[in-house]
C-alpha atoms as a printed R data frame, in Angstrom:
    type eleno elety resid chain resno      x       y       z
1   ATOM     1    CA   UNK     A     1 35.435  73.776 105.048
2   ATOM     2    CA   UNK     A     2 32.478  75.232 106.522
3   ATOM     3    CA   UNK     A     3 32.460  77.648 109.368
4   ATOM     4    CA   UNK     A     4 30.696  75.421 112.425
5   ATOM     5    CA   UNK     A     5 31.669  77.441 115.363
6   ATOM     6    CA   UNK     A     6 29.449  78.713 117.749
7   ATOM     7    CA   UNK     A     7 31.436  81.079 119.498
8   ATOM     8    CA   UNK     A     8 34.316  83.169 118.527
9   ATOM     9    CA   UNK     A     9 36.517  82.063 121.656
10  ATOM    10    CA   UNK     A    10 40.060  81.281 122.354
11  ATOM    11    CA   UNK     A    11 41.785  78.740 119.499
12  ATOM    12    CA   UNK     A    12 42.963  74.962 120.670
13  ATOM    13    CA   UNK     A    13 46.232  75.931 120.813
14  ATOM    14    CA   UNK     A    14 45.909  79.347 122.615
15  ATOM    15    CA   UNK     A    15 46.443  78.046 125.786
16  ATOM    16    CA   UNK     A    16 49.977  76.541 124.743
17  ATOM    17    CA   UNK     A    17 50.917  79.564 122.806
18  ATOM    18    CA   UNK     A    18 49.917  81.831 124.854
19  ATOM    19    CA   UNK     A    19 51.362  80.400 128.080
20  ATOM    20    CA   UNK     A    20 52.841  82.571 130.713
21  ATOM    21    CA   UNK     A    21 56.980  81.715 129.371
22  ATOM    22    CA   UNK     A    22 56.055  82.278 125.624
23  ATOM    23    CA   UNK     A    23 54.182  85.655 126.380
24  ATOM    24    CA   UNK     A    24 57.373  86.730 128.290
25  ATOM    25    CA   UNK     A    25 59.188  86.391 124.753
26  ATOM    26    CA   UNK     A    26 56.435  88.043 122.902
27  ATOM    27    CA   UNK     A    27 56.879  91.491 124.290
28  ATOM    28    CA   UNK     A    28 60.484  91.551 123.323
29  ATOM    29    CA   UNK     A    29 59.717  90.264 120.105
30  ATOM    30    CA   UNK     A    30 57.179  93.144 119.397
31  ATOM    31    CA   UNK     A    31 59.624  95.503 120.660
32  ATOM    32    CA   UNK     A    32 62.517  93.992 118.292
33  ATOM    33    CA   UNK     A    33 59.987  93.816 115.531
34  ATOM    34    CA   UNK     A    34 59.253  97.999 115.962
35  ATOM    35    CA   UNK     A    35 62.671  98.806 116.264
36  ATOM    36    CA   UNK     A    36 63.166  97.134 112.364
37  ATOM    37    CA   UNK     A    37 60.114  99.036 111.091
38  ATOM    38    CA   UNK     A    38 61.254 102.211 112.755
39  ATOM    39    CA   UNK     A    39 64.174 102.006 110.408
40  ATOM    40    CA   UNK     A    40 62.447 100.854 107.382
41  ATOM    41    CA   UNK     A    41 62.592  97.337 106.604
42  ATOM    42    CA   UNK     A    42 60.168  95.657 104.915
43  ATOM    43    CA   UNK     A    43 57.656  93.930 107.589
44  ATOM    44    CA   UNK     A    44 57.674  90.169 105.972
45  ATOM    45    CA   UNK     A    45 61.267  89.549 106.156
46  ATOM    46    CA   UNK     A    46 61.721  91.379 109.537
47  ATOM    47    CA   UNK     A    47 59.227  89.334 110.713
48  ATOM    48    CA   UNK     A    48 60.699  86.234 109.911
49  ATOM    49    CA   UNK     A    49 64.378  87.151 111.129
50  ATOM    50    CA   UNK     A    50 62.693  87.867 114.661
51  ATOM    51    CA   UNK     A    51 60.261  84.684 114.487
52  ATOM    52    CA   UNK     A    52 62.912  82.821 113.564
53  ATOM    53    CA   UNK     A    53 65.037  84.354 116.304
54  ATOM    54    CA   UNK     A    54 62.291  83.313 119.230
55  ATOM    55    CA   UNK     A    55 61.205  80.181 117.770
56  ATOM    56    CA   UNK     A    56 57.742  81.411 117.226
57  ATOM    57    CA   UNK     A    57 54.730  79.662 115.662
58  ATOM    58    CA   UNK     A    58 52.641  80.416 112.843
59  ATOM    59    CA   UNK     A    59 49.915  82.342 115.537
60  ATOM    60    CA   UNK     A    60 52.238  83.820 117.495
61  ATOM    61    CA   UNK     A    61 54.107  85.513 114.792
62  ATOM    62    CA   UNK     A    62 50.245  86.562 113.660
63  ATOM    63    CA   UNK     A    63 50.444  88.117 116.734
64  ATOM    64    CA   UNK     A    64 53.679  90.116 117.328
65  ATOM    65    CA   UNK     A    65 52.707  91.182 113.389
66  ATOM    66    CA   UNK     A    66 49.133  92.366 114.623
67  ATOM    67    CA   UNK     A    67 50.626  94.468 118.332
68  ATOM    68    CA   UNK     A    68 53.435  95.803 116.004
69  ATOM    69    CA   UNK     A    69 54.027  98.924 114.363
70  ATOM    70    CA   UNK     A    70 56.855 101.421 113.949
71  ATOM    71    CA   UNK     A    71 58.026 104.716 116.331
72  ATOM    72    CA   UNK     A    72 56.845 106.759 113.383
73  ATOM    73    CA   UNK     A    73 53.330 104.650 113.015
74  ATOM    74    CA   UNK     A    74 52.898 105.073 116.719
75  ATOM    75    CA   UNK     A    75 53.226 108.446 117.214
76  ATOM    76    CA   UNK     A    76 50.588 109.843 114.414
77  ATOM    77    CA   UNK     A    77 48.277 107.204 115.748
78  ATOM    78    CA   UNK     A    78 48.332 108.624 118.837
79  ATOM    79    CA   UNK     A    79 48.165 112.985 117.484
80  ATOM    80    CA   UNK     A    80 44.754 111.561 115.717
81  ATOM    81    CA   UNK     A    81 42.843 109.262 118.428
82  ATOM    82    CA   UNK     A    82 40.045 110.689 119.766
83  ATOM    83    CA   UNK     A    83 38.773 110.634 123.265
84  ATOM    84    CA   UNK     A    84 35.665 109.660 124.221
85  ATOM    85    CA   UNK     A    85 34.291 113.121 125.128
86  ATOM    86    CA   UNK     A    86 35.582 114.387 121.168
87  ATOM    87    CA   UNK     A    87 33.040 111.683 119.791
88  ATOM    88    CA   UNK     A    88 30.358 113.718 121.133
89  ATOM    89    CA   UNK     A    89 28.029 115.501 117.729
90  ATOM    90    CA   UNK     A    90 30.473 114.587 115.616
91  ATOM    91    CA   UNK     A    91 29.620 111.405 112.816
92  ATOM    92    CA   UNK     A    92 31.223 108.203 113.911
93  ATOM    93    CA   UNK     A    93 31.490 105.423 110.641
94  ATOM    94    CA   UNK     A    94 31.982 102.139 112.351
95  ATOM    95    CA   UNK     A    95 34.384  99.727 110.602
96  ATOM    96    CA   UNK     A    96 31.758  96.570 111.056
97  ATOM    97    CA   UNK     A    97 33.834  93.309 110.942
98  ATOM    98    CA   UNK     A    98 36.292  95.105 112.773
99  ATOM    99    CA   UNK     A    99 34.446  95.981 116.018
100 ATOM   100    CA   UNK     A   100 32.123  93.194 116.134
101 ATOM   101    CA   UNK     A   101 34.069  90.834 115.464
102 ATOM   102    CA   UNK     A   102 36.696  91.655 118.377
103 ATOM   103    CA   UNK     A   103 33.833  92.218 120.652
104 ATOM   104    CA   UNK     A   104 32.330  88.895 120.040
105 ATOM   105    CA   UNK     A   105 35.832  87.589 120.487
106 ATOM   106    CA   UNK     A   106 36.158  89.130 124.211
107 ATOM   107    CA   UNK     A   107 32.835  87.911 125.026
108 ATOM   108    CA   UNK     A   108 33.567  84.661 123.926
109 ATOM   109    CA   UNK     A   109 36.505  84.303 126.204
110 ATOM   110    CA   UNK     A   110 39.330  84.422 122.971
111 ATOM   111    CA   UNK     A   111 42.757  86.413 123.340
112 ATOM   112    CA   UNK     A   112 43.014  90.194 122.800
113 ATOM   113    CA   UNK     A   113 46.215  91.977 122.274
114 ATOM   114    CA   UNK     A   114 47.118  94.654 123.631
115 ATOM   115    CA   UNK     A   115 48.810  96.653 120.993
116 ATOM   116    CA   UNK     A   116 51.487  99.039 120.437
117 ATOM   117    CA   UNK     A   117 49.708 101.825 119.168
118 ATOM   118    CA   UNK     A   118 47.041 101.454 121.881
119 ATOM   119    CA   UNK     A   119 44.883  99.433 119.971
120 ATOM   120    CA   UNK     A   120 43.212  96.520 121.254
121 ATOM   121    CA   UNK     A   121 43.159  93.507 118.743
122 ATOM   122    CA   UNK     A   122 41.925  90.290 118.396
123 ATOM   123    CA   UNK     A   123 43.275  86.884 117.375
124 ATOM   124    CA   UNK     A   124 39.860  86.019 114.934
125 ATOM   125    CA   UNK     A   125 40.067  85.528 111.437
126 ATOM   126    CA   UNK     A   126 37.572  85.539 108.617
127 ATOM   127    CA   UNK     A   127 37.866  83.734 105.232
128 ATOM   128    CA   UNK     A   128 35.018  85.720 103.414
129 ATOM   129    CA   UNK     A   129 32.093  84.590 105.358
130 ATOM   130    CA   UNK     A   130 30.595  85.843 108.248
131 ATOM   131    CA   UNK     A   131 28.910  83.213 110.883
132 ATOM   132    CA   UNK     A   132 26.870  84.672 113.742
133 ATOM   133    CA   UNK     A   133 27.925  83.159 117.188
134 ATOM   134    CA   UNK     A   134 26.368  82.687 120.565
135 ATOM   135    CA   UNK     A   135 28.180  86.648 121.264
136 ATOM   136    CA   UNK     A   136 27.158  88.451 118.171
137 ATOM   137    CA   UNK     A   137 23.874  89.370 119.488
138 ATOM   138    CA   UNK     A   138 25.305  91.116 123.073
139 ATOM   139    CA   UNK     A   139 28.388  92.163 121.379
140 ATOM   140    CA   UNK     A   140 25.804  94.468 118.971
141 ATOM   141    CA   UNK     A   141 24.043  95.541 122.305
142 ATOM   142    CA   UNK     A   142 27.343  96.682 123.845
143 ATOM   143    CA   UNK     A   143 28.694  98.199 120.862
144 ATOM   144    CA   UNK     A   144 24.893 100.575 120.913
145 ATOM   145    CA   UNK     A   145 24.568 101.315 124.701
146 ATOM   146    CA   UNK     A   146 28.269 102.436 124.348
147 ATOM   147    CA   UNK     A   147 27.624 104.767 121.293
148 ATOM   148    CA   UNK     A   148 25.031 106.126 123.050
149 ATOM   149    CA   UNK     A   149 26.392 106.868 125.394
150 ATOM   150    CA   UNK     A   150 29.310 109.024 123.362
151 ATOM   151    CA   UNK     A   151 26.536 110.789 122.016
152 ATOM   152    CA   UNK     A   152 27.505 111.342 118.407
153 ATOM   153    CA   UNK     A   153 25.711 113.217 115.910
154 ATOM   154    CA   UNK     A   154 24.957 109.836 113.728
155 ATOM   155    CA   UNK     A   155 26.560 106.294 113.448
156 ATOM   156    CA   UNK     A   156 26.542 104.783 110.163
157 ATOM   157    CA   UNK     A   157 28.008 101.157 109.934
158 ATOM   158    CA   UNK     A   158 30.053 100.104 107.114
159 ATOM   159    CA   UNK     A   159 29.819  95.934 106.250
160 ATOM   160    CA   UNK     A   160 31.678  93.880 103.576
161 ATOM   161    CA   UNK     A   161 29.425  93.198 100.572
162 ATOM   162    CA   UNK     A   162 31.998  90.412  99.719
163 ATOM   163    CA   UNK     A   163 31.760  88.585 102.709
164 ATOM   164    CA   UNK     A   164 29.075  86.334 102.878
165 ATOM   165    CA   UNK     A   165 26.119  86.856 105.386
166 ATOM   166    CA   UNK     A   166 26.946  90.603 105.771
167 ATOM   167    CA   UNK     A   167 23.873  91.619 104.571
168 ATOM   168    CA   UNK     A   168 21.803  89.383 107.405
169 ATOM   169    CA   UNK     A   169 24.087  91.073 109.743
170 ATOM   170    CA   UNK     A   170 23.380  94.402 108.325
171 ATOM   171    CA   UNK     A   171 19.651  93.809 109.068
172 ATOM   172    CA   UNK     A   172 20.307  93.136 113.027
173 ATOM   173    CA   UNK     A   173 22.668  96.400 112.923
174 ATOM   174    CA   UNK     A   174 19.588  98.242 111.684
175 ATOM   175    CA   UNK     A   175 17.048  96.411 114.000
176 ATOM   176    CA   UNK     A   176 18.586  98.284 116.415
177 ATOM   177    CA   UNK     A   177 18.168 101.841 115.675
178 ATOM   178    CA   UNK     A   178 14.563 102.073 117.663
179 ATOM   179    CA   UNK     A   179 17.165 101.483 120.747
180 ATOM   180    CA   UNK     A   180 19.763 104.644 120.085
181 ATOM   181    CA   UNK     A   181 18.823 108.161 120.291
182 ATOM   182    CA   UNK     A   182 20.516 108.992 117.197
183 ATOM   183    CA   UNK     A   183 20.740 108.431 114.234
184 ATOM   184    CA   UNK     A   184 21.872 104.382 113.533
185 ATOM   185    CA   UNK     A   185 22.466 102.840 109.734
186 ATOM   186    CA   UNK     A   186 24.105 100.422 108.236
187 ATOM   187    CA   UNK     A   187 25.705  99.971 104.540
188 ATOM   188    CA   UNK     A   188 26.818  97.154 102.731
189 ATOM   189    CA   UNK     A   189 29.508  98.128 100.051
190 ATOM   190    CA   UNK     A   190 32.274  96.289  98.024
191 ATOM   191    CA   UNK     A   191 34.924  97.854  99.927
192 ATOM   192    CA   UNK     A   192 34.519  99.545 103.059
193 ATOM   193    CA   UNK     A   193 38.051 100.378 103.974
194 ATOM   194    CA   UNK     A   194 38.318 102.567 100.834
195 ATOM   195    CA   UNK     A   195 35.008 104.366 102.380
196 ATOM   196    CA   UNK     A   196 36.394 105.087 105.466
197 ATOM   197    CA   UNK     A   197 39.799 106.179 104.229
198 ATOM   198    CA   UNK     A   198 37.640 109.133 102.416
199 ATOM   199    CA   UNK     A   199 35.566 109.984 105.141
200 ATOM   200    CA   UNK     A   200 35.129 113.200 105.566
201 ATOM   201    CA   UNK     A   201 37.690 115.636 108.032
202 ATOM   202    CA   UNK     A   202 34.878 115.709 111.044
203 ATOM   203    CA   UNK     A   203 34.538 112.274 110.528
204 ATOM   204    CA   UNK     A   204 35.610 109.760 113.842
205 ATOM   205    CA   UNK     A   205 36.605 106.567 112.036
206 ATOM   206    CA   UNK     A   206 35.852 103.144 114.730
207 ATOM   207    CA   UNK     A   207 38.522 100.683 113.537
208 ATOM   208    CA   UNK     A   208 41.707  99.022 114.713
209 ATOM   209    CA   UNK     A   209 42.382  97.994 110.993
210 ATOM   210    CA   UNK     A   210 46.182  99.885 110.393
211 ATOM   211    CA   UNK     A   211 45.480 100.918 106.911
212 ATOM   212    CA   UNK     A   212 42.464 102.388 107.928
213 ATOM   213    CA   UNK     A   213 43.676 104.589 110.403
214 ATOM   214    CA   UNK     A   214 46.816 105.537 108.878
215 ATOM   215    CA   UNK     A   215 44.658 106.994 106.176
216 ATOM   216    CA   UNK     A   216 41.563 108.326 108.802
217 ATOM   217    CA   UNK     A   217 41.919 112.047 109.726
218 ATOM   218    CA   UNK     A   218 40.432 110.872 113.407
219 ATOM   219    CA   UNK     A   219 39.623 107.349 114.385
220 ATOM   220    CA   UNK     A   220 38.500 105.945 117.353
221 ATOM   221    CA   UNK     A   221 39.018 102.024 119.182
222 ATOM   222    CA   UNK     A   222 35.531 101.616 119.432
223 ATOM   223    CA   UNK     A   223 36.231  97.581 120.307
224 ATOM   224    CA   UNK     A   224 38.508  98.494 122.825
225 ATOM   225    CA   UNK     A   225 36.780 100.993 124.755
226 ATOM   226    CA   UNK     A   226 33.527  98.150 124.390
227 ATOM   227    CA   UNK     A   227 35.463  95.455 126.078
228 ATOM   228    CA   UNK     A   228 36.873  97.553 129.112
229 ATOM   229    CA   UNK     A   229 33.501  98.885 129.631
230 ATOM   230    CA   UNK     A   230 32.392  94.871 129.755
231 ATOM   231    CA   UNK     A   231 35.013  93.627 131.786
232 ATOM   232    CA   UNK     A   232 34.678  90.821 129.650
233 ATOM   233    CA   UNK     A   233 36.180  87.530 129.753
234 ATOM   234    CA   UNK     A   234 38.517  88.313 127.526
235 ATOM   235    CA   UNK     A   235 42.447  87.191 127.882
236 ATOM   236    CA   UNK     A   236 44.018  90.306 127.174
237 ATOM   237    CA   UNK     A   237 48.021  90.031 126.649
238 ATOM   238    CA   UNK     A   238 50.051  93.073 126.748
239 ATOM   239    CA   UNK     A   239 52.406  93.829 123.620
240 ATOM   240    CA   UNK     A   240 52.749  97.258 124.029
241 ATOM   241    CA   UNK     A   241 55.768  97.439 123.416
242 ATOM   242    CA   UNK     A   242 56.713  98.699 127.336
243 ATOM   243    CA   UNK     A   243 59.847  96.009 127.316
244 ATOM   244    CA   UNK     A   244 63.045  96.917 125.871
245 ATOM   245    CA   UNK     A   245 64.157  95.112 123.008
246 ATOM   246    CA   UNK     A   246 67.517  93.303 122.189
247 ATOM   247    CA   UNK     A   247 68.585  95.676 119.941
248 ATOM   248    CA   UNK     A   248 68.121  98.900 122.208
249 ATOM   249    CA   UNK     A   249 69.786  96.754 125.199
250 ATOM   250    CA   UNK     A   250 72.657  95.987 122.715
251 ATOM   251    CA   UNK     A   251 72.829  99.600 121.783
């Protein structure tokens, strides 16, 4: 079925799912979910004995999966981030789909997640097509005042090829360089994770995607930083983890 949405804002049943009750069972169920990574099981079936446990829909599990990660995960995250003022004449490459996409998502009014690992996260999904909404258009003005404004030494943009539209996405990315001091591109290529998982050591790597980062020698939550400049309308829930879980009460 065809993508018809005009803006990339809460889903139906957000409201439900995310009620004020069910979020006070979501942080515990992120921290239960961490403590089972932190001593390595496997993610699916852990994921399912605490779903399971907490009666949790298909979304909401989507969700405790996405604010999730383990002690070990959490701490390198966190020796690698980079602060705002690090950015500064160093290259950034921006993981496209991944900022924009959570941007657009905060504009629109849709949930955010605060994760973990200090990521902020959204609640979209893509099925290999890219459709531009009422937010894309500010959410690419935020995302450039804001790199300007960190000042790096270039900002190269890394898109999909696969997914459709990227490439009339690519050409609004790059109608924007006359507006940045710096130096602003954009690249379409088959796989962009792979790029930015071999970007080079003085590289800062924007992207909330976990493979990416676990691989990136410095990254950067590029999204995040957009929306709390924005004070946006986004919902943002807090699964950070700060509750104590079952198990570590139990313990």
């Amino acid at each position: 079925m065809p993508d018809r949405r005009n803006h990339r804002g809460p889903h139906p049943e957000d409201e439900r799912l995310f009620a004020t009750e069910r979020i006070r069972e979501l942080g515990p169920a992120v921290a239960d979910l961490a403590w089972l990574l932190s001593r390595g099981y496997p993610t699916d079936a852990s994921l399912k004995l605490v779903g399971d446990r907490f009666g949790l829909a298909e979304r909401q599990r989507t969700a405790v999966r996405r604010a999730s990660c383990s002690d070990e995960q959490r701490a390198r995250r966190a020796a690698r981030r980079a602060t705002d003022a690090s950015l500064r004449d160093r290259p950034l490459w921006i993981d496209g789909f991944n900022v924009l996409v959570t941007v657009e998502a905060a504009l629109g009014g849709g949930v955010l997640l605060a994760c973990r690992d200090g990521c902020l996260r959204d609640m979209a999904s893509m099925h290999g097509s890219f459709r531009r909404t009422a937010e894309t258009d500010a959410a690419l003005d935020l995302c450039a005042a804001l790199v300007t404004g960190l000042a790096p030494s270039a900002a190269r943009w890394l898109l999909d090829r696969p997914v459709s539209n990227s490439g009339r996405l690519a050409e609004r990315i790059r109608a924007r360089a006359s507006d940045v001091p710096l130096p602003w591109s954009c690249d379409v290529v088959d796989d962009p994770d792979a790029v930015l998982r071999g970007a080079p050591p003085d590289t800062v790597v924007a992207s909330c995607d976990s493979g990416v980062i676990d691989a990136a020698g410095c990254w950067f939550d590029l999204a995040g930083a957009a929306v709390r400049a924005n004070r946006s309308t986004a919902r943002v829930i807090r699964l950070d983890g700060a509750l104590q879980s079952a198990a570590d009460a139990d313990a």
